[in-house]
PDB file with SEQRES, HELIX, SHEET and CRYST1 records, atoms N, CA, C and O in Angstrom:
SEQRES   1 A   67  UNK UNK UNK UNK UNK UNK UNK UNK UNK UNK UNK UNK UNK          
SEQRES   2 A   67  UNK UNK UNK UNK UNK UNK UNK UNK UNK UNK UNK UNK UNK          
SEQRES   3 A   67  UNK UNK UNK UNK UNK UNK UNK UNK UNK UNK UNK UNK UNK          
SEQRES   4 A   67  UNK UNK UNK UNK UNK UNK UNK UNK UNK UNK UNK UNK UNK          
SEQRES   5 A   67  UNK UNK UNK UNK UNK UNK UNK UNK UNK UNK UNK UNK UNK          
SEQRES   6 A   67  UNK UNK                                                      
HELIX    1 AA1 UNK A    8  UNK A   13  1                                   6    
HELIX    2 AA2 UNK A   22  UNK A   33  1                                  12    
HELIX    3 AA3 UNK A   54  UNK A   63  1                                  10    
SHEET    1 AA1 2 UNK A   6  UNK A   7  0                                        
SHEET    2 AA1 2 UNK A  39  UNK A  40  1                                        
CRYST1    1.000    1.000    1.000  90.00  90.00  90.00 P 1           1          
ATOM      1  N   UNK A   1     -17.852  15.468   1.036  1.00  0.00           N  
ATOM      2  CA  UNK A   1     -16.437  15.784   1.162  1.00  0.00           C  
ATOM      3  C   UNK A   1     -15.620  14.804   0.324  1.00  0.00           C  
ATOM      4  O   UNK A   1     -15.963  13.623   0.373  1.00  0.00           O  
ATOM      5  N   UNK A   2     -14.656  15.124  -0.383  1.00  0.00           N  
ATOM      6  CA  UNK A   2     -14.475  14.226  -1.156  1.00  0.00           C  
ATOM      7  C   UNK A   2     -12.622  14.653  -0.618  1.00  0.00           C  
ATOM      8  O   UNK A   2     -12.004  15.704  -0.447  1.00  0.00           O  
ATOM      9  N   UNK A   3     -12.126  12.453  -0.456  1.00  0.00           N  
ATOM     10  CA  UNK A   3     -10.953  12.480   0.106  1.00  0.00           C  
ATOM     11  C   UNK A   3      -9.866  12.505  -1.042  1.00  0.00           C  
ATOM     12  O   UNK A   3     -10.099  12.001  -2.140  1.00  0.00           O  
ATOM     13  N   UNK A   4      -8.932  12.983  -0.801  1.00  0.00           N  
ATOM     14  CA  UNK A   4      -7.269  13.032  -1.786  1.00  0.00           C  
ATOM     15  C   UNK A   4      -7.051  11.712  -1.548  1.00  0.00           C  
ATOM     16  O   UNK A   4      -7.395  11.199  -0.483  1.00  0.00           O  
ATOM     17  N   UNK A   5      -6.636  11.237  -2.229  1.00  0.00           N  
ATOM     18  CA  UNK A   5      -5.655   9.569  -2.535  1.00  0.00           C  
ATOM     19  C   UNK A   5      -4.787   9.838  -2.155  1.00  0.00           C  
ATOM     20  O   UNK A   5      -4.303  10.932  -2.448  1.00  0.00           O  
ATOM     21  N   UNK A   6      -4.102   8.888  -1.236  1.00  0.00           N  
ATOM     22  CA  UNK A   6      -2.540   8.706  -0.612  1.00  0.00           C  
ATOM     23  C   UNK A   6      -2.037   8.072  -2.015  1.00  0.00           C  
ATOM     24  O   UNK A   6      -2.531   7.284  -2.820  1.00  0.00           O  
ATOM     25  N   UNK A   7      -0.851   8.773  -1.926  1.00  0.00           N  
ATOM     26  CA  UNK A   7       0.180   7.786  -2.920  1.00  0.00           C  
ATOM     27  C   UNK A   7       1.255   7.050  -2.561  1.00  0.00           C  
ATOM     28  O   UNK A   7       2.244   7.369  -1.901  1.00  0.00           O  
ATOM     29  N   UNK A   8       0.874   5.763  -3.203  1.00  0.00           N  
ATOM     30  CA  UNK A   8       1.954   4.867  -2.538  1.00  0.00           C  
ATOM     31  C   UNK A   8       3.553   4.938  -2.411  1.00  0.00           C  
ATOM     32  O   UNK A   8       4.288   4.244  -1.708  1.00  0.00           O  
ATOM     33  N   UNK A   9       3.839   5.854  -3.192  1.00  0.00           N  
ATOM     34  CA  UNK A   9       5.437   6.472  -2.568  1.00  0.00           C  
ATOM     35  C   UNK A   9       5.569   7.027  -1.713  1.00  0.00           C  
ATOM     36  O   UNK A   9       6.591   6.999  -1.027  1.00  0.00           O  
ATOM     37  N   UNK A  10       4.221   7.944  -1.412  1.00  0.00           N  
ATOM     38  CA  UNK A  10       4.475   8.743  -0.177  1.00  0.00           C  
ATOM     39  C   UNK A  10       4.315   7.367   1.009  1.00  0.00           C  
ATOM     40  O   UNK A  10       4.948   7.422   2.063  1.00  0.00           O  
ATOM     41  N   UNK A  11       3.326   6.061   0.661  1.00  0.00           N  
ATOM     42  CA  UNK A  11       3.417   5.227   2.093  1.00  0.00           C  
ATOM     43  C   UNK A  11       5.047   4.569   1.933  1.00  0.00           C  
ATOM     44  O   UNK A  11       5.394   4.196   3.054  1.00  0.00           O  
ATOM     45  N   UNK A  12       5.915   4.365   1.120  1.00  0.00           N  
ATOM     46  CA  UNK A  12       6.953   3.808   0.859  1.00  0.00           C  
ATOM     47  C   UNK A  12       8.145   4.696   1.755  1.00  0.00           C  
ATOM     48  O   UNK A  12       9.189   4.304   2.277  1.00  0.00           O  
ATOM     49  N   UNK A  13       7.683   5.700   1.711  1.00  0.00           N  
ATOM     50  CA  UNK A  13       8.605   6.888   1.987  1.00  0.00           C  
ATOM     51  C   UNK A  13       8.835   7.184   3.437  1.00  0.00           C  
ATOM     52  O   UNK A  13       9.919   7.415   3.974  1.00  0.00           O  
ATOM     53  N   UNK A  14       7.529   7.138   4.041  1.00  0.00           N  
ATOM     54  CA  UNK A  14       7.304   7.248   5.144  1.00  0.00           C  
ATOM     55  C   UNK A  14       7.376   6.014   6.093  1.00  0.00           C  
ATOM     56  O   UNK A  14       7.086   6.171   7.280  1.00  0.00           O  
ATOM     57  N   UNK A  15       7.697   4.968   5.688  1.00  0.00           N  
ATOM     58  CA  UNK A  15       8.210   3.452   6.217  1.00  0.00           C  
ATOM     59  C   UNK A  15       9.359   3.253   5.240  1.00  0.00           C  
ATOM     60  O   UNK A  15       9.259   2.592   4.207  1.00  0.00           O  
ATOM     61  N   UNK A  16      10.503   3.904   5.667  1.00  0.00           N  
ATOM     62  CA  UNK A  16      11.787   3.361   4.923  1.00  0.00           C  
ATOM     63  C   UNK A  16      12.052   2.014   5.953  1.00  0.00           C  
ATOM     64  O   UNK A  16      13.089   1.555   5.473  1.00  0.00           O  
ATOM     65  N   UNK A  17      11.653   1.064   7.192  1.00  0.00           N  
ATOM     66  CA  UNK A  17      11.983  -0.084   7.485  1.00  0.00           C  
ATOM     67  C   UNK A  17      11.509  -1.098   6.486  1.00  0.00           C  
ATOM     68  O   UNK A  17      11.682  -2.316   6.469  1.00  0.00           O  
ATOM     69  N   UNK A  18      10.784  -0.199   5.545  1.00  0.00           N  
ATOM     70  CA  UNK A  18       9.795  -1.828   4.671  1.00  0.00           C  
ATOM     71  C   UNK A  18      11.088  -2.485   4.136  1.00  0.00           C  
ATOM     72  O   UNK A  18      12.100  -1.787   4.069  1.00  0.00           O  
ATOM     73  N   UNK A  19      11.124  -3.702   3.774  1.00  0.00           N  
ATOM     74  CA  UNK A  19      12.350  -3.954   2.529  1.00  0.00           C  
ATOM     75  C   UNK A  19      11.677  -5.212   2.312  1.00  0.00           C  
ATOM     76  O   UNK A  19      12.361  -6.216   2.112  1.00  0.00           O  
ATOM     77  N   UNK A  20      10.009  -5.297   2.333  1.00  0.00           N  
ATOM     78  CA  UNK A  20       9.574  -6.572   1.057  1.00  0.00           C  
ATOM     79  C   UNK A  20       8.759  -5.705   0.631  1.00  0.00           C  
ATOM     80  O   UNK A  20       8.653  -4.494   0.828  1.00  0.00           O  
ATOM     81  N   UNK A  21       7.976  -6.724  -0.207  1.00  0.00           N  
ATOM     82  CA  UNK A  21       6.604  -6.510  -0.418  1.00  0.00           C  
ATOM     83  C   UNK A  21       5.749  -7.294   0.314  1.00  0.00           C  
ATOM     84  O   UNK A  21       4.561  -6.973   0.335  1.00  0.00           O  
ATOM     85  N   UNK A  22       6.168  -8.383   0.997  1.00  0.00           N  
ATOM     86  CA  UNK A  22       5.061  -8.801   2.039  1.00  0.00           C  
ATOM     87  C   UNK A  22       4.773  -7.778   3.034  1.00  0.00           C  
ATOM     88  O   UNK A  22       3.611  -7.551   3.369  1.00  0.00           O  
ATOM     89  N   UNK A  23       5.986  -7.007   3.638  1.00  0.00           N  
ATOM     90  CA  UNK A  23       6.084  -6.006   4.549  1.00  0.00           C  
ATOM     91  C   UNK A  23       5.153  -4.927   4.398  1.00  0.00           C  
ATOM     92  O   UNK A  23       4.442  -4.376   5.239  1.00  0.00           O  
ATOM     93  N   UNK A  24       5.313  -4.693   2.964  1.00  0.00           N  
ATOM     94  CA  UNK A  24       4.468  -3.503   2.910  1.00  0.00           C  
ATOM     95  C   UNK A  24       2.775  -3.741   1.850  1.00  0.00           C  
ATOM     96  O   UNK A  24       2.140  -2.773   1.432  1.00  0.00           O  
ATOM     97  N   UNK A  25       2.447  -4.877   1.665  1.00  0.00           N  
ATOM     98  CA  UNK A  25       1.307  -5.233   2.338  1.00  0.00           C  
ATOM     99  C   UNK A  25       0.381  -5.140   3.412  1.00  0.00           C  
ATOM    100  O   UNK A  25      -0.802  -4.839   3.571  1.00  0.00           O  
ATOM    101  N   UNK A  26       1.535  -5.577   4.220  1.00  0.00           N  
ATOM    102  CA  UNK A  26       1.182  -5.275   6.071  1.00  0.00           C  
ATOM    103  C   UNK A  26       0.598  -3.627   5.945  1.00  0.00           C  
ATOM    104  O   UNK A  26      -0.570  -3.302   6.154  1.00  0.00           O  
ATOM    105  N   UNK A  27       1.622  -2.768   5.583  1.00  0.00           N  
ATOM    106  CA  UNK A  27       1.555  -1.814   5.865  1.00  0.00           C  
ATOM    107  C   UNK A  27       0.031  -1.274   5.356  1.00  0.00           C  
ATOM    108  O   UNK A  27      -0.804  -0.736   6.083  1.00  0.00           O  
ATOM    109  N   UNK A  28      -0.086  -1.525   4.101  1.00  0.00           N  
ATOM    110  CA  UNK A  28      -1.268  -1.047   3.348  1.00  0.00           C  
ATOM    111  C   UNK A  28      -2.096  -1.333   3.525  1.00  0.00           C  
ATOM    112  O   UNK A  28      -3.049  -0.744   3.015  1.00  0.00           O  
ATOM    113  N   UNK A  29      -2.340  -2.732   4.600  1.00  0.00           N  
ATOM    114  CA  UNK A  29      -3.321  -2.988   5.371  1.00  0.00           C  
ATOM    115  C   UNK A  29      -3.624  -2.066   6.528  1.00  0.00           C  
ATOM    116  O   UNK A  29      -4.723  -1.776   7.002  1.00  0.00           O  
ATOM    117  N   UNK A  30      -2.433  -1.673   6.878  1.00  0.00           N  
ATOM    118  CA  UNK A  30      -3.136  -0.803   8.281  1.00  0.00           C  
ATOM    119  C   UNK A  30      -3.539   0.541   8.130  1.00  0.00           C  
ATOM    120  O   UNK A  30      -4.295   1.307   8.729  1.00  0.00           O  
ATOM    121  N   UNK A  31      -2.572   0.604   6.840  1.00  0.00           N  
ATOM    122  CA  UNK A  31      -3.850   2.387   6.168  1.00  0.00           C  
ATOM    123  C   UNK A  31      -5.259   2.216   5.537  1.00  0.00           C  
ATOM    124  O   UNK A  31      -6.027   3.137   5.259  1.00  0.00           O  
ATOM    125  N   UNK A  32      -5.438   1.098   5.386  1.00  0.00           N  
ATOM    126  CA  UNK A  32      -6.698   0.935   4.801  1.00  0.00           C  
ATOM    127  C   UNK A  32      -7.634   0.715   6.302  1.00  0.00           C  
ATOM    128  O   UNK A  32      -8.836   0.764   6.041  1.00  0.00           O  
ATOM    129  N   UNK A  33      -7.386   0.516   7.612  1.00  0.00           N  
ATOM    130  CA  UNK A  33      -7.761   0.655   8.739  1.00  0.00           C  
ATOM    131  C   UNK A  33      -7.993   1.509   8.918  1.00  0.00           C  
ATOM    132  O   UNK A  33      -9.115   1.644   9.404  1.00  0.00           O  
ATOM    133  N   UNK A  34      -7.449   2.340   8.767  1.00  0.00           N  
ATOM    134  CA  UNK A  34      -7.136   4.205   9.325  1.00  0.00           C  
ATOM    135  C   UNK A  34      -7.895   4.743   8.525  1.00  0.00           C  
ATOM    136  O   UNK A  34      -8.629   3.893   8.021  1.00  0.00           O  
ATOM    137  N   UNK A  35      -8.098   5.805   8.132  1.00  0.00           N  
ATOM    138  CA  UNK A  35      -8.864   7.039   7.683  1.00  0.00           C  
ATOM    139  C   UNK A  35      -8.430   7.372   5.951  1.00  0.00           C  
ATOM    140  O   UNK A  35      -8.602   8.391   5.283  1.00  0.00           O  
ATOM    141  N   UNK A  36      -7.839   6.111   5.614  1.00  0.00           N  
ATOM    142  CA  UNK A  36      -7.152   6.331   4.274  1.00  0.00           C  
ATOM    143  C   UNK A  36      -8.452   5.824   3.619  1.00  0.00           C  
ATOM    144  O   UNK A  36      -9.186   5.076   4.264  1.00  0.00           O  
ATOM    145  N   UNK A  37      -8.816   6.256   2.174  1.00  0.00           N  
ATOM    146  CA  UNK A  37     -10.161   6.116   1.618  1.00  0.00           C  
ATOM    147  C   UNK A  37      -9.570   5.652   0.365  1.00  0.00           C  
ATOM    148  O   UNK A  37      -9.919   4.563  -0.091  1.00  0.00           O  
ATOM    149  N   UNK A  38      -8.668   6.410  -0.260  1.00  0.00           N  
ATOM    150  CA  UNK A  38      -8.948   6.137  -1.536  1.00  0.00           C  
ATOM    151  C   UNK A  38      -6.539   5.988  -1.839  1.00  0.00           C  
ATOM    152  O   UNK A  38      -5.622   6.767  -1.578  1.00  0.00           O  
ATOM    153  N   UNK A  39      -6.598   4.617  -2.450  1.00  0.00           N  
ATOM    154  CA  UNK A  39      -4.796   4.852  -2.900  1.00  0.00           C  
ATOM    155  C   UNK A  39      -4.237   4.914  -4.098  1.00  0.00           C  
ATOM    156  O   UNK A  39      -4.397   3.921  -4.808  1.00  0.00           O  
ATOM    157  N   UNK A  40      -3.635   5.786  -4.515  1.00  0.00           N  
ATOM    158  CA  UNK A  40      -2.953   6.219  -5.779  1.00  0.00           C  
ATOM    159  C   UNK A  40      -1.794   5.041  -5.938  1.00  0.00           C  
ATOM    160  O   UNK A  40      -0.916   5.219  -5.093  1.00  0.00           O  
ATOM    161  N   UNK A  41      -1.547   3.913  -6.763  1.00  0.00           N  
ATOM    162  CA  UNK A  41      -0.455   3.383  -7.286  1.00  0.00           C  
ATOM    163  C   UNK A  41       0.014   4.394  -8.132  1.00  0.00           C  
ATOM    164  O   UNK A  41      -0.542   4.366  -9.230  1.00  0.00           O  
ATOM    165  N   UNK A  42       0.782   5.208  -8.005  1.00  0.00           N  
ATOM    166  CA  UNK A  42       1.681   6.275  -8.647  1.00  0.00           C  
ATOM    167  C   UNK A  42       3.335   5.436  -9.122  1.00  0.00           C  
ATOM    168  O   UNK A  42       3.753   5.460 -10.279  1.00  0.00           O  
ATOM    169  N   UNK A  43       3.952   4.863  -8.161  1.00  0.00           N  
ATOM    170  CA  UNK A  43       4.878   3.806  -8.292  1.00  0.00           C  
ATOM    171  C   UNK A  43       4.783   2.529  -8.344  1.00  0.00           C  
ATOM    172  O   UNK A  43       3.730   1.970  -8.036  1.00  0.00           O  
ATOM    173  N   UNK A  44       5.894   1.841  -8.752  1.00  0.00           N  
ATOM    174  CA  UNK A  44       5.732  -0.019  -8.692  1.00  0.00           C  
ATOM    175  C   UNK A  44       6.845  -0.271  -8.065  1.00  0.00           C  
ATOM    176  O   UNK A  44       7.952  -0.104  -8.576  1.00  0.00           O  
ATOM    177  N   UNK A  45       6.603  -0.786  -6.654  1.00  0.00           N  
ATOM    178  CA  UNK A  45       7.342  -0.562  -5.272  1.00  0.00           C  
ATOM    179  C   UNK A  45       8.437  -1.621  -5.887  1.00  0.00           C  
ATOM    180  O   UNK A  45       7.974  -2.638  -6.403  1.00  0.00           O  
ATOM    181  N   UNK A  46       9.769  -1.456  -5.865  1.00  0.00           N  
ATOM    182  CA  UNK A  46      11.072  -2.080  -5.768  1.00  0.00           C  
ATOM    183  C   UNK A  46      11.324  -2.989  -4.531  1.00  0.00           C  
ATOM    184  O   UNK A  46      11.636  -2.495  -3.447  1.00  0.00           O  
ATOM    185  N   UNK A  47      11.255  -3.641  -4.622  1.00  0.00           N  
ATOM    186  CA  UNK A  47      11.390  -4.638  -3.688  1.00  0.00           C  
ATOM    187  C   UNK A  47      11.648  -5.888  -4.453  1.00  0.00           C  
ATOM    188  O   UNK A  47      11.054  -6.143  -5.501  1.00  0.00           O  
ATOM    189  N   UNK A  48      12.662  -6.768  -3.842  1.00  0.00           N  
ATOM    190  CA  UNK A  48      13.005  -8.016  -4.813  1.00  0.00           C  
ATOM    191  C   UNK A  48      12.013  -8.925  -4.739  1.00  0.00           C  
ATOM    192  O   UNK A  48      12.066  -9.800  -5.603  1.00  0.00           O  
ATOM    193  N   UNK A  49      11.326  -8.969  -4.144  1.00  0.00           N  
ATOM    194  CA  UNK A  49       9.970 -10.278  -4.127  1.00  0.00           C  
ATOM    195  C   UNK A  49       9.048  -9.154  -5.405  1.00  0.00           C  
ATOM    196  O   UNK A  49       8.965  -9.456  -6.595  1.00  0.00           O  
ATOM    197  N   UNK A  50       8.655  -8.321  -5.008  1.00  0.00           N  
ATOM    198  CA  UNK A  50       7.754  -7.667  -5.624  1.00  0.00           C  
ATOM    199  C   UNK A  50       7.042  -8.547  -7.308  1.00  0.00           C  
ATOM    200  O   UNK A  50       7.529  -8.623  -8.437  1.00  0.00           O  
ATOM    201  N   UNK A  51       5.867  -9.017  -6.782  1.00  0.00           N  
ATOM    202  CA  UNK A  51       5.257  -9.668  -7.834  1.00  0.00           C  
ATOM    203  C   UNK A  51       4.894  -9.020  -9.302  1.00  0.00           C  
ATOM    204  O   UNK A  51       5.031  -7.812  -9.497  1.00  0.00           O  
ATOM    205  N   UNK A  52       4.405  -9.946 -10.348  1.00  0.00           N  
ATOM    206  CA  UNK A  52       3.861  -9.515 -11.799  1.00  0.00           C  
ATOM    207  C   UNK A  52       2.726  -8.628 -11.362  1.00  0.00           C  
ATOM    208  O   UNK A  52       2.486  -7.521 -11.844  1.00  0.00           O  
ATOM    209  N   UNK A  53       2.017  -9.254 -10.353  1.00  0.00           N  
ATOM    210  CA  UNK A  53       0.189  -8.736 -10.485  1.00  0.00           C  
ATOM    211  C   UNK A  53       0.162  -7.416  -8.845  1.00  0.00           C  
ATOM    212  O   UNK A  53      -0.841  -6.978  -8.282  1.00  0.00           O  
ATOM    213  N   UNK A  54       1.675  -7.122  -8.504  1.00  0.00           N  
ATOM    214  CA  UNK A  54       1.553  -6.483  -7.439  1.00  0.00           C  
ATOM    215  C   UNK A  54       0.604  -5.389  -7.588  1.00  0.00           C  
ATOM    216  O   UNK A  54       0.288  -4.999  -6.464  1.00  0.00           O  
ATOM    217  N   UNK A  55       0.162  -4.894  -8.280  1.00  0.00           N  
ATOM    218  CA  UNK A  55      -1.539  -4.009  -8.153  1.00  0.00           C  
ATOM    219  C   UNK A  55      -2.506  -4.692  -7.373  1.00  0.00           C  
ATOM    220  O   UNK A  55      -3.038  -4.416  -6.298  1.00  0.00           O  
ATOM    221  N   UNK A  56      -2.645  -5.932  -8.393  1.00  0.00           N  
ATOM    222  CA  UNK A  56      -4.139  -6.458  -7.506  1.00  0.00           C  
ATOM    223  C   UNK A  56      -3.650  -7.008  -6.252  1.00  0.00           C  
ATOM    224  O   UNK A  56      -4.644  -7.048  -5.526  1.00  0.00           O  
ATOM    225  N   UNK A  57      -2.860  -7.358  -5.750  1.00  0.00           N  
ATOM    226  CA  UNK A  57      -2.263  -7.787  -4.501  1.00  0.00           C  
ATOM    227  C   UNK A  57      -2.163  -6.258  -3.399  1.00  0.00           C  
ATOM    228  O   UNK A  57      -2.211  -6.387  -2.176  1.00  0.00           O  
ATOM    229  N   UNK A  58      -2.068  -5.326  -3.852  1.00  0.00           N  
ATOM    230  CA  UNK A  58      -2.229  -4.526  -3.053  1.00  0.00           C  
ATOM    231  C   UNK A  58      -3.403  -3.867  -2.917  1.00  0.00           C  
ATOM    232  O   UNK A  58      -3.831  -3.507  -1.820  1.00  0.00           O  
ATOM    233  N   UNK A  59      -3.942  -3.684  -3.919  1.00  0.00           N  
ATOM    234  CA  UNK A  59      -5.051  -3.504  -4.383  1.00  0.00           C  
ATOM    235  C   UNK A  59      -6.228  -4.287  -2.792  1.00  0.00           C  
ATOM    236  O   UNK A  59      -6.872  -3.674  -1.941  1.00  0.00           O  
ATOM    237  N   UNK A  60      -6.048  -5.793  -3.006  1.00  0.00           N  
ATOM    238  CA  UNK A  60      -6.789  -6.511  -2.111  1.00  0.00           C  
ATOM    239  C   UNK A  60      -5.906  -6.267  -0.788  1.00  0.00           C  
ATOM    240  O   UNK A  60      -6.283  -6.818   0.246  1.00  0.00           O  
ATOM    241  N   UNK A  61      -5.029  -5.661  -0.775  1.00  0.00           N  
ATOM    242  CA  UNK A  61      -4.748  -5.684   0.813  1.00  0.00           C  
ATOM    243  C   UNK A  61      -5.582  -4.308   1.169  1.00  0.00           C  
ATOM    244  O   UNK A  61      -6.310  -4.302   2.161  1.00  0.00           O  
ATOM    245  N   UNK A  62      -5.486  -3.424   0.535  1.00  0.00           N  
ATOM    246  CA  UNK A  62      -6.363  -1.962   1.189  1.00  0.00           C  
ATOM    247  C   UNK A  62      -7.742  -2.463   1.301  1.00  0.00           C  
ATOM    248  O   UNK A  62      -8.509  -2.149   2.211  1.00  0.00           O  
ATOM    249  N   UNK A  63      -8.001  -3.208   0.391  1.00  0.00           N  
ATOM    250  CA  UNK A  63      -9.619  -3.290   0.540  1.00  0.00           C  
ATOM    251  C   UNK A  63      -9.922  -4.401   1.888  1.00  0.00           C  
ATOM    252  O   UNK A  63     -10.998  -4.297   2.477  1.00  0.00           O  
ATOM    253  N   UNK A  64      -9.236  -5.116   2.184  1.00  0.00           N  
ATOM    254  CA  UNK A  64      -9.377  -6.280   3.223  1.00  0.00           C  
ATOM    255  C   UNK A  64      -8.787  -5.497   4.343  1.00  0.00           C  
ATOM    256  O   UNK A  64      -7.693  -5.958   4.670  1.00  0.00           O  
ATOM    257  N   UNK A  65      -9.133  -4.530   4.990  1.00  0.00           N  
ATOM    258  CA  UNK A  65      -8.565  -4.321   6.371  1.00  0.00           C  
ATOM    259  C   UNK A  65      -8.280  -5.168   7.402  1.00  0.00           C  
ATOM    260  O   UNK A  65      -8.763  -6.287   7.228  1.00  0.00           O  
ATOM    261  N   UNK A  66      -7.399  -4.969   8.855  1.00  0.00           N  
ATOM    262  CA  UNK A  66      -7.359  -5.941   9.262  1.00  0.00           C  
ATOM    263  C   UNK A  66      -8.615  -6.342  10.646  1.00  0.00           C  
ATOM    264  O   UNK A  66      -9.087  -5.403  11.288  1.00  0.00           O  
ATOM    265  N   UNK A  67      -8.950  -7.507  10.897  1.00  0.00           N  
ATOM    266  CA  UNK A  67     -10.097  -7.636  11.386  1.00  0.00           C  
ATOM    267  C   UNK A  67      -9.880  -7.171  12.999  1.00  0.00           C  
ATOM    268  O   UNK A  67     -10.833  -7.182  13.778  1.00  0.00           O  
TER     269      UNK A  67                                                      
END                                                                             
């Protein structure tokens, strides 16, 4: 069975409380808990912290679920 990629606007979209990017870290941690398999960076989340390397930073938050 092969899963569809969430796209990260749609997780942006669906948590309009986020307003960092630490926040929504959090968040991408807890879909990477859940039943989410595979994530589409489709956008480059706006947020004023929002880092240079925010891929691999999110990147390692889906893959590091939380324990």
């Amino acid at each position: 069975m092969i899963e569809e990629p969430l796209d990260l606007s749609a997780i942006i979209i669906q948590n309009p409380g986020v307003n960092s990017f630490n926040e929504l870290k959090a968040i991408i941690n807890d879909y990477a808990a859940g039943e989410v398999v595979l994530l589409n960076f489709d956008v480059k989340p706006d947020y004023r912290d929002t880092p240079k390397n925010w891929q691999w930073q999110l990147e390692g938050a889906f893959m590091r679920p939380p324990s």
